[in-house]
C-alpha positions in Angstrom: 27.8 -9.8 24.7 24.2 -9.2 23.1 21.2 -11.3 23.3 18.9 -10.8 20.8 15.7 -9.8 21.1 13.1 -7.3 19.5 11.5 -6.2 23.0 12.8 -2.2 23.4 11.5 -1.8 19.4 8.0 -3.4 20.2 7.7 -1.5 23.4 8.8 2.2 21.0 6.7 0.9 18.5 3.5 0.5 20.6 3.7 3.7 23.2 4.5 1.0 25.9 6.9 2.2 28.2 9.6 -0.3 30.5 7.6 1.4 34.1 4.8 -0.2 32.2 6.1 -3.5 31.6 7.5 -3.5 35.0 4.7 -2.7 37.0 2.1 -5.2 35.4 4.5 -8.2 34.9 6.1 -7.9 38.6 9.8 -7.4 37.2 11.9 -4.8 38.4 12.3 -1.7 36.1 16.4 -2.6 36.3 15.7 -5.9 34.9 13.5 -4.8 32.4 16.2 -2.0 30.9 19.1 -4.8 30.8 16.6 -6.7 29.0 15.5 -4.0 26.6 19.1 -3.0 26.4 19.9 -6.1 25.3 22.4 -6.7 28.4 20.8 -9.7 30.5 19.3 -12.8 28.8 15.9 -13.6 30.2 15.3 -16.7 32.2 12.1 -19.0 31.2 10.8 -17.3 34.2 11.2 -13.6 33.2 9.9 -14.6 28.9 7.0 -16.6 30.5 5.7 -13.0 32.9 6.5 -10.3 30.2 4.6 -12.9 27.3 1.8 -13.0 30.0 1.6 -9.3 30.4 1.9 -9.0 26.4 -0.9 -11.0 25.9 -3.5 -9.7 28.7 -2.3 -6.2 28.1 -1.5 -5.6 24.1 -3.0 -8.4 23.3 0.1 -10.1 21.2 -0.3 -13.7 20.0 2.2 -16.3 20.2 4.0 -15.1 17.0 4.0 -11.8 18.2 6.0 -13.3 21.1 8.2 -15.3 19.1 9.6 -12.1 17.4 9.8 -10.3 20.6 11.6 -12.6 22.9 14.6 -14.8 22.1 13.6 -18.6 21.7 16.7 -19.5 23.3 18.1 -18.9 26.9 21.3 -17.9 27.6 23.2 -20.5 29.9 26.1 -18.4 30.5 26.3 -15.7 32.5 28.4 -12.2 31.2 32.6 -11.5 32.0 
């Protein structure tokens, strides 16, 4: 299963690499490739530390976010 989200695209878009990502919102390089990949839905937790490295780093606003990150969160895990 998928979860949607627009967060490899922004990152190809912008010249942002996942080491990147990883290193200045404290989440492991693994999780962010599942994420990018489109393989693991992010908790609250994981949105609410890559939003905060968006912001400070690329300066994104909230909308930006919206279109990045999925709104909802994914209760069940994968088979």
């Amino acid at each position: 299963m998928q979860y949607e989200n627009g967060l490899l695209e922004f990152l190809q878009n912008n010249g942002i690499t996942q080491s990147n990502v990883a290193l200045g919102s404290r989440i492991s390089q693994v999780t962010i490739n599942r994420i990018c990949n489109k393989k693991l839905s992010p908790s609250k937790t994981l949105i609410g530390k890559i939003s905060k490295y968006l912001v400070k780093e690329i300066d994104c606003t909230a909308e930006d976010i919206k279109k990045i990150l999925p709104e909802h969160i994914s209760t069940k895990k994968e088979k």
